[in-house]
C-alpha positions as a printed NumPy array, in Angstrom:
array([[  0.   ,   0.   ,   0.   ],
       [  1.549,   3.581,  -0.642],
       [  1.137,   6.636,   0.92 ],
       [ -1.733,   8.294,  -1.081],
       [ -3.827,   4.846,  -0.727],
       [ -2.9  ,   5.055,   3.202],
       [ -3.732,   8.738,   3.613],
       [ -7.206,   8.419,   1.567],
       [ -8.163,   5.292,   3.902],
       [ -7.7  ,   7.588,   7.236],
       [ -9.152,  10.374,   5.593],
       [-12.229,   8.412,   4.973],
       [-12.013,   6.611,   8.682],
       [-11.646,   9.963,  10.456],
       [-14.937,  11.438,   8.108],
       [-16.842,   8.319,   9.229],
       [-16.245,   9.389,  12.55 ],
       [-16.93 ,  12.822,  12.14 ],
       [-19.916,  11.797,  10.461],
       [-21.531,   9.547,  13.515],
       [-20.749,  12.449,  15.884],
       [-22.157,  14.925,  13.728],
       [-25.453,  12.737,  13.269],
       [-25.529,  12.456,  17.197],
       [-25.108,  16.028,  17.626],
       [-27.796,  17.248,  15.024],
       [-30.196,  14.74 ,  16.043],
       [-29.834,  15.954,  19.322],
       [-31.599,  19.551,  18.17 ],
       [-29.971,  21.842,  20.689],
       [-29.059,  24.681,  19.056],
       [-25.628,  26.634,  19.961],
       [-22.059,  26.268,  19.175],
       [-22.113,  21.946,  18.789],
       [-24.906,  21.972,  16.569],
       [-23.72 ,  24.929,  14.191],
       [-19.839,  22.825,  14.006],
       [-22.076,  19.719,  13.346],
       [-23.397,  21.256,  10.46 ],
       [-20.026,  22.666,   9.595],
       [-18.914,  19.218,  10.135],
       [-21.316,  17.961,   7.501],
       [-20.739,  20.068,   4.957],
       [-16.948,  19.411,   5.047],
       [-17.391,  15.685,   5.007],
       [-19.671,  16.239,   2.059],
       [-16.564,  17.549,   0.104],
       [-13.747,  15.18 ,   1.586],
       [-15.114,  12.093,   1.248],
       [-15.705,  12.314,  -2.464],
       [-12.165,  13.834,  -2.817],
       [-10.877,  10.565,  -0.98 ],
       [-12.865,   8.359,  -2.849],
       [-10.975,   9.64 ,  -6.144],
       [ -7.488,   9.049,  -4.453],
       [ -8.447,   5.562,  -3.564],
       [ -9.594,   5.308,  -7.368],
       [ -6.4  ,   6.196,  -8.769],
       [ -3.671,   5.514,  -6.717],
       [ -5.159,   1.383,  -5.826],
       [ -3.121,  -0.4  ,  -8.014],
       [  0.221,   1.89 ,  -8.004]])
Protein backbone atom coordinates (compact mmCIF):
# COMPACT_ATOMS: atom_id res chain seq x y z
CA UNK A 1 0.00 0.00 0.00
CA UNK A 2 1.55 3.58 -0.64
CA UNK A 3 1.14 6.64 0.92
CA UNK A 4 -1.73 8.29 -1.08
CA UNK A 5 -3.83 4.85 -0.73
CA UNK A 6 -2.90 5.05 3.20
CA UNK A 7 -3.73 8.74 3.61
CA UNK A 8 -7.21 8.42 1.57
CA UNK A 9 -8.16 5.29 3.90
CA UNK A 10 -7.70 7.59 7.24
CA UNK A 11 -9.15 10.37 5.59
CA UNK A 12 -12.23 8.41 4.97
CA UNK A 13 -12.01 6.61 8.68
CA UNK A 14 -11.65 9.96 10.46
CA UNK A 15 -14.94 11.44 8.11
CA UNK A 16 -16.84 8.32 9.23
CA UNK A 17 -16.25 9.39 12.55
CA UNK A 18 -16.93 12.82 12.14
CA UNK A 19 -19.92 11.80 10.46
CA UNK A 20 -21.53 9.55 13.51
CA UNK A 21 -20.75 12.45 15.88
CA UNK A 22 -22.16 14.92 13.73
CA UNK A 23 -25.45 12.74 13.27
CA UNK A 24 -25.53 12.46 17.20
CA UNK A 25 -25.11 16.03 17.63
CA UNK A 26 -27.80 17.25 15.02
CA UNK A 27 -30.20 14.74 16.04
CA UNK A 28 -29.83 15.95 19.32
CA UNK A 29 -31.60 19.55 18.17
CA UNK A 30 -29.97 21.84 20.69
CA UNK A 31 -29.06 24.68 19.06
CA UNK A 32 -25.63 26.63 19.96
CA UNK A 33 -22.06 26.27 19.18
CA UNK A 34 -22.11 21.95 18.79
CA UNK A 35 -24.91 21.97 16.57
CA UNK A 36 -23.72 24.93 14.19
CA UNK A 37 -19.84 22.82 14.01
CA UNK A 38 -22.08 19.72 13.35
CA UNK A 39 -23.40 21.26 10.46
CA UNK A 40 -20.03 22.67 9.59
CA UNK A 41 -18.91 19.22 10.14
CA UNK A 42 -21.32 17.96 7.50
CA UNK A 43 -20.74 20.07 4.96
CA UNK A 44 -16.95 19.41 5.05
CA UNK A 45 -17.39 15.68 5.01
CA UNK A 46 -19.67 16.24 2.06
CA UNK A 47 -16.56 17.55 0.10
CA UNK A 48 -13.75 15.18 1.59
CA UNK A 49 -15.11 12.09 1.25
CA UNK A 50 -15.70 12.31 -2.46
CA UNK A 51 -12.16 13.83 -2.82
CA UNK A 52 -10.88 10.56 -0.98
CA UNK A 53 -12.87 8.36 -2.85
CA UNK A 54 -10.98 9.64 -6.14
CA UNK A 55 -7.49 9.05 -4.45
CA UNK A 56 -8.45 5.56 -3.56
CA UNK A 57 -9.59 5.31 -7.37
CA UNK A 58 -6.40 6.20 -8.77
CA UNK A 59 -3.67 5.51 -6.72
CA UNK A 60 -5.16 1.38 -5.83
CA UNK A 61 -3.12 -0.40 -8.01
CA UNK A 62 0.22 1.89 -8.00
Amino acid sequence: MNVPVAAALLGLAVSIWFGISAARELKRDVPGHSHNAAMIHVAMISMFVPFCLIVLVAYWNK
